[in-house]
C-alpha angles and dihedrals in degrees: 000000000000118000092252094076094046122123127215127225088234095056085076101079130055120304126211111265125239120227103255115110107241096046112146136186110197139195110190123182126176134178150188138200108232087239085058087229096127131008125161144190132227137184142172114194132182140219111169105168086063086049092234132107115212110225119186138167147169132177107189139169143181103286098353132118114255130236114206133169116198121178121160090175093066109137117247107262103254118253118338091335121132084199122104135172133186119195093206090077112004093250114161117185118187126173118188123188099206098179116010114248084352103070138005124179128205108198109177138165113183146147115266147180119243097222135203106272104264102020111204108170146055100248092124079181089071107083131064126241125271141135136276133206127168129173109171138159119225099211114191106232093175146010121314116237127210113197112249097227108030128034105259129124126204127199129199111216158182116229129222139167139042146326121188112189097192107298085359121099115189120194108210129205107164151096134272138131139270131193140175129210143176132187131072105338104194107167094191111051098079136003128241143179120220137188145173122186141178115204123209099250085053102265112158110215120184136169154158115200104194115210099205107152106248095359112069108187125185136182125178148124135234106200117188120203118229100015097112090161088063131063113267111231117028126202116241108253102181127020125173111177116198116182133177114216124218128182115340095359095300111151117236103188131338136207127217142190104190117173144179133186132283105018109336100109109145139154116214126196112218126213128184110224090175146356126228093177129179125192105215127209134192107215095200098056104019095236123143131197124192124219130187111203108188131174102230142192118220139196124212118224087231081057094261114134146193165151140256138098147297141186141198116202094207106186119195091247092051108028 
């Protein structure tokens, strides 16, 4: 991997923001069980020259209802703290990097909404109200990976800990991503598609297809296990997203050619086993953006499958 995708033990931690309004600074985290019966995603995200934190999360599974936990009021973790608490509902958020680009933990408890199995629509009215706790341990099980032109890491990782969906404790063993940015996050100036897979032979597959009108830009890593005599972690060098729409904007399968040089070129078929979806609104314009988040399984052309997650920013202008 060349030195411009290294990632650097400080960038873990919180940068100092720029003045511009919608500057962000995001921690992102996702999982899935190896029996692909329950996944979830999970993101903090500040802004702290509008003085809110955006917290949202969903643990979803095939046939099972949904939890999520959605507040775009959350106070801006003090300092250089990664831990924030509201009193309305009780809700404490604390992040911990325990060893820097080895090991991150996400430790919530949070009021949530139980939510009809395969949510596929906005109505955040919808769900009834529970409970929801999560400690879990972000383990790296690969190279991290810092994008070339904007500053975002992403971490392949192993998953370990717990998730309680009211009176429901589930252990989880499994696999899943985690990333961290900073810089102007607007969410509704241009549409993407993102995606991050495991595959069951231990591929790592990553990548970000930016839907800019006239100016297609896309990031993103294959990182094959075993193969010491060969670089990591490999750039995408092609990457070509497909994606069929259902009701509301929803996806209803994707196809995907992701390659990278010298001899990764593979096509994926992409299949949405759950939603965990978030309408997002800016308050200041009124704009609004939808974005369907699913955990997904996917088949290789050469037969190889997998698991992992995938996401569509849909703005107004664009959906």
């Amino acid at each position: 991997m060349t030195a411009a995708h290294a990632v650097l033990p400080s960038d873990e931690g919180r940068h100092v923001p720029d003045p511009e309004d919608l500057w962000n600074e995001s921690y992102y985290f996702d999982f899935v069980t190896p029996d692909r019966s329950v996944g979830g995603w999970l993101r903090l995200g500040l802004y702290p020259n509008r003085h809110v934190a955006w917290w949202t999360a969903w643990i979803v599974g095939p046939g099972r209802s949904g939890v999520c936990s959605v507040d775009y009021h959350a106070p801006v973790p003090p300092g250089d703290s990664l831990v924030t608490t509201t009193a309305h509902d009780a809700t404490r958020i604390e992040m911990e990097v325990r060893r820097p680009l080895e090991e991150f933990r996400l430790a919530a408890d949070t009021a949530g909404l139980l939510m009809p199995a395969d949510t596929r629509s906005y109505d955040d009215g919808a769900g009834a109200p529970t409970r929801l706790g999560v400690d879990l341990t972000w383990t790296t099980d690969g190279v991290p990976y810092h994008y070339e032109l904007t500053t975002r890491y992403e971490i392949p990782c192993t998953v370990r800990g717990s998730v309680t969906l009211g009176d429901e404790t589930i252990h989880v063993d499994g696999h899943g991503q985690r990333d961290h940015s900073w810089g102007v996050r607007d969410w509704w100036a241009f549409g993407w598609c993102w995606c991050s897979v495991r595959l069951d032979d231990g591929t790592r597959i990553h990548f970000s297809d930016i839907r800019i009108p006239g100016m297609p830009v896309f990031f993103g890593y294959i990182q094959t296990p075993h193969q010491p005599s060969t670089p990591a972690a490999r750039p995408v060098t092609a990457l070509a997203v497909q994606e069929t729409l259902g009701e509301h904007g929803f996806p209803t399968e994707a196809r995907i050619h992701v390659a990278a040089a010298p001899d990764h070129d593979l096509r994926l078929e992409i299949t949405p086993l759950a939603f965990g979806p978030v309408l997002l609104r800016d308050d200041v314009t009124g704009k609004t953006s939808r974005f369907p988040r699913a955990m997904i399984a996917c088949r290789a052309d050469d037969g190889r499958t997998g698991a992992g997650w995938i996401e569509w920013n849909q703005p107004e202008s664009s959906a």
